[in-house]
C-alpha positions in Angstrom: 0.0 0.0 0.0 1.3 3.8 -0.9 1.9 5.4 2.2 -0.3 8.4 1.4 -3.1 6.0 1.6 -2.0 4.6 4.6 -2.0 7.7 6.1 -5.8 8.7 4.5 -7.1 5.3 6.1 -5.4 6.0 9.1 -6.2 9.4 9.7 -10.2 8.7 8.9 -10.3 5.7 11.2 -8.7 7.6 14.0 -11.2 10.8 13.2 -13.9 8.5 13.2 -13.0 6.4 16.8 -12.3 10.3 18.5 -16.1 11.1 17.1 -14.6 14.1 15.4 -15.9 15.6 12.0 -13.8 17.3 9.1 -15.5 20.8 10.5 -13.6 20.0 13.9 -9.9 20.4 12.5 -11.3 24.0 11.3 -8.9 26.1 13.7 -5.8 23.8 12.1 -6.9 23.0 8.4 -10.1 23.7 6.5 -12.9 20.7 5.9 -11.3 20.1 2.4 -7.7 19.7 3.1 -9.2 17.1 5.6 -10.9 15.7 2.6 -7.9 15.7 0.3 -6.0 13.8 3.3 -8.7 11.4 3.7 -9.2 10.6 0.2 -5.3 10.2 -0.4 -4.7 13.1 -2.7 -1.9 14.6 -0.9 0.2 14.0 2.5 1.0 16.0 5.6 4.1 18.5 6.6 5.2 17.3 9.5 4.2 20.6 11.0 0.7 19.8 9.6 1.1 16.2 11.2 1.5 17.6 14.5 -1.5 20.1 13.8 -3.6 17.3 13.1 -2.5 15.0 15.6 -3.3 17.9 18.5 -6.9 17.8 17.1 -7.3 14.1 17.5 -5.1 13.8 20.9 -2.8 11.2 20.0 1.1 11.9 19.6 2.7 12.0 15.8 4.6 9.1 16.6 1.5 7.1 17.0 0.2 8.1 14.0 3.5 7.4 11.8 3.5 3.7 13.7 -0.2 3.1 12.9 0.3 4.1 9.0 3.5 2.2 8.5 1.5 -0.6 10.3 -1.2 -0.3 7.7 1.6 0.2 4.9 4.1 -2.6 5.4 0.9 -5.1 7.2 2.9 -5.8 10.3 1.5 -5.2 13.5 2.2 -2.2 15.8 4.4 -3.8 18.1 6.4 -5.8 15.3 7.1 -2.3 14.2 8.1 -0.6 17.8 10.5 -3.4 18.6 12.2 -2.6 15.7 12.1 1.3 16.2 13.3 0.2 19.8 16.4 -1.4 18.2 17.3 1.1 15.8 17.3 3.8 17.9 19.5 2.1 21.1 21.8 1.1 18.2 22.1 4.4 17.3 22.4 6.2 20.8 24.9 3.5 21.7 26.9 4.8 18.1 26.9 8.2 19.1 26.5 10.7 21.8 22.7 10.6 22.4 22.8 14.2 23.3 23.9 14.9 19.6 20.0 14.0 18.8 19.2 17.4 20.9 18.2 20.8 19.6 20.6 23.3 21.9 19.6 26.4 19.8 17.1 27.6 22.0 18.4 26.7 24.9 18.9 29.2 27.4 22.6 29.7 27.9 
């Protein structure tokens, strides 16, 4: 499955569960972008991702893990053992706090 339809089935089945409406993501994107998401026409920013995810109260990461789920056909879990992995291997490889945005940091 392409993952822009992934994410449309996703994002309508999450909607759907949180009893939302199109009409309810008004203050983040207007009924028809919803539409065009839902549909598959186009794909999120990440900045929109996050928008949307606010609106539907569950954090981006779940909603990435639930459309890759639905992409690849592997369960959630098959799919956090393996971000699990990945990302120890990488810490261990290099200094996790190289991961961390210091620009705003107060100095």
């Amino acid at each position: 499955m392409e993952l822009k339809s992934a994410f449309a089935t996703v994002l309508r089945r999450v909607r759907t569960l949180r009893h939302l409406t199109q009409e309810d993501f008004s203050i983040s994107s207007s009924r028809t972008n919803i539409s065009l998401l839902e549909r598959a026409k186009t794909i999120p920013t990440l900045e929109k991702l996050e928008d949307l995810c606010s609106v539907l109260s569950v954090h981006p990461i779940t909603m990435l893990a639930l459309c890759y789920s639905v992409k690849e056909g592997v369960s959630v879990e098959t799919l956090i053992r393996q971000l699990l992995a990945e990302t120890q291997e990488l810490e261990a490889a290099v200094d996790a706090s190289a991961f961390i945005d210091t620009r705003n940091a107060p100095q």
